[in-house]
C-alpha positions in Angstrom: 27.1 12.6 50.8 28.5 13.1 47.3 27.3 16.3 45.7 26.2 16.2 42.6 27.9 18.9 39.3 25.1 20.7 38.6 25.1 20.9 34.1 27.4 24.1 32.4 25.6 27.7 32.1 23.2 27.2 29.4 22.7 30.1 26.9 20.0 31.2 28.9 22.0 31.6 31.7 24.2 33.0 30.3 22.1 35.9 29.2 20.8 36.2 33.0 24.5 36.4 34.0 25.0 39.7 32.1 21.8 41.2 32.8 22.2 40.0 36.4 26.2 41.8 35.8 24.4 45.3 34.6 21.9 45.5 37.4 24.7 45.3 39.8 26.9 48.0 38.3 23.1 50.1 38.2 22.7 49.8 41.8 26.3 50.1 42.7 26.1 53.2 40.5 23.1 54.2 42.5 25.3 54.0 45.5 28.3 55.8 44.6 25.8 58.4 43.1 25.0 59.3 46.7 28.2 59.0 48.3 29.3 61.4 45.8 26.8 63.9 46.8 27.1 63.2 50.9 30.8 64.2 50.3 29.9 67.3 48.4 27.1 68.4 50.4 28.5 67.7 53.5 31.2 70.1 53.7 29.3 72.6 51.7 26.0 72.5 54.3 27.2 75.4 56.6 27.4 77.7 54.1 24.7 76.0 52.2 21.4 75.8 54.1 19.5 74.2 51.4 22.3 71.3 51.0 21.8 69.8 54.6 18.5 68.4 53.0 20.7 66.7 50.4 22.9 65.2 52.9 20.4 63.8 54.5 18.8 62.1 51.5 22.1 61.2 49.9 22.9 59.6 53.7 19.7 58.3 53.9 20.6 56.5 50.2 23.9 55.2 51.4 21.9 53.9 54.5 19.5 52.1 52.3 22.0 50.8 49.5 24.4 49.4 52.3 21.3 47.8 54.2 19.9 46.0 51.3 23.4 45.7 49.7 23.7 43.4 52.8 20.7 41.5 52.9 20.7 40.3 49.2 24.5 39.6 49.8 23.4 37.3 52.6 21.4 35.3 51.1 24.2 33.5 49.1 27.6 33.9 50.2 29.3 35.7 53.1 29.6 40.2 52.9 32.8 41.0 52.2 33.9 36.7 52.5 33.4 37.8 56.6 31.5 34.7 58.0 28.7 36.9 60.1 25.9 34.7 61.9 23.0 33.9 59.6 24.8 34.9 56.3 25.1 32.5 53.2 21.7 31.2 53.7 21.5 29.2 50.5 24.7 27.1 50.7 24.4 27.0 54.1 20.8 25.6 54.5 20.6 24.0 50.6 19.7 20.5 52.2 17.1 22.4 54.6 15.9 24.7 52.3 15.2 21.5 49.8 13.5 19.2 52.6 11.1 22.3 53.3 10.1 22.4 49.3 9.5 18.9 49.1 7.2 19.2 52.0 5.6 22.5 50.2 4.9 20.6 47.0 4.0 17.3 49.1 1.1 19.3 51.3 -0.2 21.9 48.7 0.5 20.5 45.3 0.0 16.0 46.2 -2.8 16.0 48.5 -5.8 13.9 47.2 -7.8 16.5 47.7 -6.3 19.0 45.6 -5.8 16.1 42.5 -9.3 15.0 42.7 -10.4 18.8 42.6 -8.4 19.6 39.7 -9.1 16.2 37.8 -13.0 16.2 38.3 -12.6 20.2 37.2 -11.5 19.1 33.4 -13.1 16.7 32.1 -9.9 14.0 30.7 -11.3 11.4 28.4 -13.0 13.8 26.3 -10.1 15.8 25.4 -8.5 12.7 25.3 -11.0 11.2 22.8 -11.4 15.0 20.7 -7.7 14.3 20.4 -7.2 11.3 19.4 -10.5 11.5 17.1 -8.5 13.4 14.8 -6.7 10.9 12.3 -3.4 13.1 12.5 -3.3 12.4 16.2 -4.3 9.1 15.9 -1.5 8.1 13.2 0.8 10.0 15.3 0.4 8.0 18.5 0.5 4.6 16.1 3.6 5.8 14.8 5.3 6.4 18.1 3.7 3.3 19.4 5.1 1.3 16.6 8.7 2.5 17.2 8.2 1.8 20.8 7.2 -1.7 20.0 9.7 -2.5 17.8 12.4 -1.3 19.5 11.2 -3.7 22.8 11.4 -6.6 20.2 14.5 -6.0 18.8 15.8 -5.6 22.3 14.6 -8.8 23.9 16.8 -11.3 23.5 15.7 -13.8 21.2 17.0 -17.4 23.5 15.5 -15.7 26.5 11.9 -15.4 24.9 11.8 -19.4 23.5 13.3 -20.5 26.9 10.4 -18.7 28.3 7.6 -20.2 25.2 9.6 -23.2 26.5 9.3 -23.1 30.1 5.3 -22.3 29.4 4.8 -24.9 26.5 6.2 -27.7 29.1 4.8 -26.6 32.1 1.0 -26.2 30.8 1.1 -29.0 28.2 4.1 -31.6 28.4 4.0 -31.6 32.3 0.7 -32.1 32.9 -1.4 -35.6 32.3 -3.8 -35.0 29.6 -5.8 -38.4 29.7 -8.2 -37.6 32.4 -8.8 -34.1 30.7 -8.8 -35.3 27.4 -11.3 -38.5 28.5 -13.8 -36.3 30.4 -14.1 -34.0 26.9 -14.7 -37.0 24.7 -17.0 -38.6 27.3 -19.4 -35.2 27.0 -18.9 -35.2 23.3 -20.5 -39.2 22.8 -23.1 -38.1 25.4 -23.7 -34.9 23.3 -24.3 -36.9 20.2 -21.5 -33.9 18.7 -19.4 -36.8 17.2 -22.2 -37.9 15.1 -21.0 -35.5 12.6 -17.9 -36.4 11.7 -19.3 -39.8 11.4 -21.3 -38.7 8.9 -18.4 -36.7 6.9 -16.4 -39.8 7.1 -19.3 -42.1 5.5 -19.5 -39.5 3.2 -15.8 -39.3 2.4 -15.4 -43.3 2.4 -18.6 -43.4 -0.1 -17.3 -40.8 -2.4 -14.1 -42.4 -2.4 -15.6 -46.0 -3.4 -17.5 -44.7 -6.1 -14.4 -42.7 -7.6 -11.8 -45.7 -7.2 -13.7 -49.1 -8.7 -10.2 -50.3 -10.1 -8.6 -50.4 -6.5 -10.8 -53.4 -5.6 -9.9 -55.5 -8.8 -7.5 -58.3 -7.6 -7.8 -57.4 -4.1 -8.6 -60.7 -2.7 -9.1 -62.5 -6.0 -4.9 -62.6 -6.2 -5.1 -64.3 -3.0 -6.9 -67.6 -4.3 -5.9 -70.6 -5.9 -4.8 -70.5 -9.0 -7.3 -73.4 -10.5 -10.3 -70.8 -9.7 -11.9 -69.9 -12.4 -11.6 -65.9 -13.7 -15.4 -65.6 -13.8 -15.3 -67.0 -10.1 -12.6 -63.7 -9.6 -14.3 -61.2 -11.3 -17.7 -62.2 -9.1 -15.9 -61.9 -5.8 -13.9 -58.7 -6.7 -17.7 -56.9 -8.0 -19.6 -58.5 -4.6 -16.4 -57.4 -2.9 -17.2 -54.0 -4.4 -20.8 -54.0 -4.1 -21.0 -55.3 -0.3 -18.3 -52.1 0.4 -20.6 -49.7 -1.6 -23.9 -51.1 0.1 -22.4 -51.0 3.7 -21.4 -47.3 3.3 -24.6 -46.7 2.0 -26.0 -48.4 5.1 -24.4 -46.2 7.8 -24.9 -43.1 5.5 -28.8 -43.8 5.8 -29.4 -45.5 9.3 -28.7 -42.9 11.8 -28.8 -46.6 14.1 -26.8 -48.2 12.4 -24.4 -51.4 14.2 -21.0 -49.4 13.1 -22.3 -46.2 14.6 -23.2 -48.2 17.5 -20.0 -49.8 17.7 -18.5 -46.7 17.1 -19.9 -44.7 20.2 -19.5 -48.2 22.3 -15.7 -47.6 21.5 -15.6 -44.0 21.8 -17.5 -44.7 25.4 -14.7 -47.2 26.4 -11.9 -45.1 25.2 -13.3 -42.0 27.4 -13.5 -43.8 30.4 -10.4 -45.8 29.8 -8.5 -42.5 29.5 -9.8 -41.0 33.0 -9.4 -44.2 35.2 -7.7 -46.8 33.3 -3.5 -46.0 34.9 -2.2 -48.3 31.6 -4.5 -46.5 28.8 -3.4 -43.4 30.3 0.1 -44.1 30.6 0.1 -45.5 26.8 -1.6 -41.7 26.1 1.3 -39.7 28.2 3.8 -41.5 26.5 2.2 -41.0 23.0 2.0 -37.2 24.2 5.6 -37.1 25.6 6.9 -38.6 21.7 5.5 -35.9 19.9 6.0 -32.9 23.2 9.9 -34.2 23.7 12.2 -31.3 24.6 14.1 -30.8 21.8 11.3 -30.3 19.6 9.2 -28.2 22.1 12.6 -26.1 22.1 12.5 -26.1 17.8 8.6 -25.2 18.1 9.3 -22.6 20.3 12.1 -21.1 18.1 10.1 -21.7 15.2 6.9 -19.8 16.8 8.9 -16.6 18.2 11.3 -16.4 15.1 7.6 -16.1 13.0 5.9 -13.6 15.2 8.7 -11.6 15.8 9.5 -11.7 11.9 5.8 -10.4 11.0 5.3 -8.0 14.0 8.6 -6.2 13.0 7.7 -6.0 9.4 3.6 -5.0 10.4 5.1 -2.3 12.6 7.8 -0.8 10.3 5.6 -0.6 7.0 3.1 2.6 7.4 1.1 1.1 4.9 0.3 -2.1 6.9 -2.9 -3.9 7.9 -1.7 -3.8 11.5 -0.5 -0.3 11.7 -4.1 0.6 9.9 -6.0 -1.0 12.0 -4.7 0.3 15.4 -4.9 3.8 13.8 -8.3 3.1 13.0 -9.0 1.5 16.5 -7.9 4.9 17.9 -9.7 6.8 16.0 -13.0 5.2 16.9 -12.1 4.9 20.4 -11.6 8.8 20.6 -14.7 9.2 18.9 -17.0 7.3 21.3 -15.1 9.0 24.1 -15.6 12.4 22.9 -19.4 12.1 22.6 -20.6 9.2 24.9 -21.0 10.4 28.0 -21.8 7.8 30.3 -18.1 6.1 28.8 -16.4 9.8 30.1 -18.1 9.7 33.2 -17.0 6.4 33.9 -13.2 6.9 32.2 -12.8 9.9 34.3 -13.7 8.3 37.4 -11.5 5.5 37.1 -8.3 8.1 35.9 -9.4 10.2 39.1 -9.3 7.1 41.5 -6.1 5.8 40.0 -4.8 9.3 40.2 -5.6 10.3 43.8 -4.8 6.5 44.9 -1.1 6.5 43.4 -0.8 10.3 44.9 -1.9 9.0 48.3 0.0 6.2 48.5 3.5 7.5 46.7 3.5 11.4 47.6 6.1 11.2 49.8 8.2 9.5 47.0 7.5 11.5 44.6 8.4 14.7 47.0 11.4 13.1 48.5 12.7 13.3 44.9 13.3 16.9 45.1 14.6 16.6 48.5 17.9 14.0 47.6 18.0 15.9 44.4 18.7 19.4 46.0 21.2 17.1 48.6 23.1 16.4 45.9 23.7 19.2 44.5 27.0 21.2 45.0 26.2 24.1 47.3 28.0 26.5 44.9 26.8 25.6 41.7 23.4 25.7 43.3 23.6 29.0 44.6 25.0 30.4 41.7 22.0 28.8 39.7 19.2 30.4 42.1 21.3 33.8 42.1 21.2 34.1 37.7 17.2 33.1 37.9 16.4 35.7 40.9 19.3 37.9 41.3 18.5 40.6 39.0 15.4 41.3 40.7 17.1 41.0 43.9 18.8 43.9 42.6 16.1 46.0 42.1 16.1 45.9 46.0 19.0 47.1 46.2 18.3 50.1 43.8 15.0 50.6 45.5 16.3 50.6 48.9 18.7 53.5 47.7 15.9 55.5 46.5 13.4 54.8 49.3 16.5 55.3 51.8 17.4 59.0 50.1 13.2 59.7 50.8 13.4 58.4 54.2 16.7 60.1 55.0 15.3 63.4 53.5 12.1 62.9 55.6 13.1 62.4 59.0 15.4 65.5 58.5 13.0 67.9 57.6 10.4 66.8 60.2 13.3 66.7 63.2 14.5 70.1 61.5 11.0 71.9 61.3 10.7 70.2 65.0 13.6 72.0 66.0 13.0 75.2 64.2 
């Protein structure tokens, strides 16, 4: 497997280096300290009674400092570069060492019992809706949000979207036959009796329009006669002309049963049921659909609807001052409101972020752990130990220099009682 560079000593690290670098010379200090005195008090113990207790505690010392000198040693890299059994233990067992924290943080730290614990301890949409109730938070998160979403809309790439408005615009409207759907709806409208009003708005329109537009009835079918009829004879068919139109529109204005109405839902009746059974009226209605659903155009609508929203999303998103960007920071506002004081809305928001919560943990724990497991295999077993040794190694010192000092009391102790034992 490839190991991975781990990144260069940061500044922090650096600073852990040198303190790590003077607790070493402290305990090695604390070391030759008591060598100095074993070889001074050891020659001088004969004819100084008294200094055979300070050999003892300055041996004791060395004993100590050697002992821990070696264990802390061990854990990263071979004593004196000799490769003795069960020395080096990081580099050694990195990839073991990571497997076993994985499983640590899978058991104790992903267990569903543990998350639902800790998520049914704090209650989440009411800090969540105190924080977001607070119109600072609330832009903020619009803000962020609004980068976000413009930054996924400049990214997408703008023939891939209307191919896809495209693809969806053919599919769910050119594709399908629309005569049967479109005949059932009309059938329930006549049946409804909801057609009756546009009837009415188009009496009403034609009748408006007749009393506004006299003029456009002079000549109309008096031009069309001989030329030997008399111009009174014109001007009395153009004004009955006139009149019958008025009095007709007038008619179906005022008789709800009136023979054109009739007509009219006799037609719309036929039409409905031609469209859902009749293959030819249905055909001549896909083909009327196709002409104005063609592909080229569906292509040019679906340009011309993406090029628009995109256009007015990006500028809604990137003005502060917009109605868009208002709204959604005053959406958040009130939605962190009700969460923060209704509390049958928490207690139900909190359930479902618990059971969402302990079902993802259940389901991906060992996912999630085996993350720190191929992470720590990757790594380079010396950059890694050198890592763990700057964040722990100047306590491990302190080991070292407390093993000295407990050593020179231990030394000192088992000499006096075997002395005054002897004595």
């Amino acid at each position: 497997m490839s190991r991975t560079p781990l990144a260069a000593l940061s500044p922090a690290d650096q600073v852990r280096r040198r303190a790590l670098g003077r607790m070493k010379a402290v305990a090695l200090g604390a070391l030759v300290f008591m060598a100095v005195v074993f070889a001074v008090s050891f020659p001088l113990q004969n004819d100084v009674p008294w200094l055979a207790y300070v050999r003892a505690a300055a041996e004791g010392g060395m004993v100590g400092a050697l002992a821990d000198w070696f264990a802390v040693t061990a854990l990263f890299r071979h004593p004196l570069g000799i490769p003795i059994p069960h020395t080096a233990i990081i580099p050694s067992r990195k990839d073991e060492i990571g497997r076993t924290l994985g499983e640590f943080v899978e058991t104790n730290f992903l267990s569903t019992e543990v998350v639902r614990t800790k998520l049914e301890s704090i209650s989440v949409s009411r800090r969540l809706g105190e924080w977001l109730a607070s119109p600072e938070h609330a832009a903020r998160v619009t803000d962020e949000g609004s980068a976000m979403a413009a930054g996924v809309l400049r990214a997408l790439s703008d023939s891939d979207v209307q191919d896809l408005i495209a693809d969806v615009a053919r599919e769910h409207l050119v594709e399908p036959d629309w005569g049967p759907s479109v005949g059932g709806w009309l059938a329930r409208l006549v049946d409804s009796g909801a057609h009756h009003g546009a009837v009415d708005m188009a009496a009403d329109s034609v009748g408006v329009w007749l009393e506004g537009n006299r003029e456009s009835f002079d000549g109309l079918v008096s031009s069309r006669l001989p030329s030997w009829v008399p111009s009174m004879v014109l001007r009395l068919i153009d004004d009955t002309l006139y009149k019958e139109a008025l009095s007709f529109v007038r008619d179906v204005r005022g008789d709800p049963d009136h023979a054109a109405r009739r007509a009219i839902d006799q037609y719309l009746t036929r039409l409905a049921d031609s469209l859902q059974n009749d293959p030819a009226t249905i055909g001549r209605f896909e083909d009327a659909k196709s002409g104005v659903f063609d592909s080229p155009r569906v292509r040019e609508l679906a340009a011309e609807a993406w090029d628009t929203t995109k256009s007015g999303l990006l500028r809604s998103l990137s003005d502060p001052a917009s109605g868009l960007r208002a709204r959604m920071t005053q959406a958040l506002i009130d939605s962190g409101t009700r969460l923060s004081t209704d509390t049958a809305l928490q207690q139900r928001v909190d359930g479902w972020a618990t059971d969402a919560a302990v079902f993802l943990v259940d389901r991906y724990r060992h996912d999630i752990a085996s993350i720190i497991t191929e992470t720590v295999e990757r790594w380079d077993p010396a950059e890694t130990t050198e890592k763990i040794e700057l964040m722990v190694g100047r306590d491990l010192q302190y080991i070292r220099l407390n093993g000295t000092v407990v050593g020179a009391l231990a030394g000192l102790t088992i000499f006096t009682i075997a002395h005054a034992l002897v004595g």
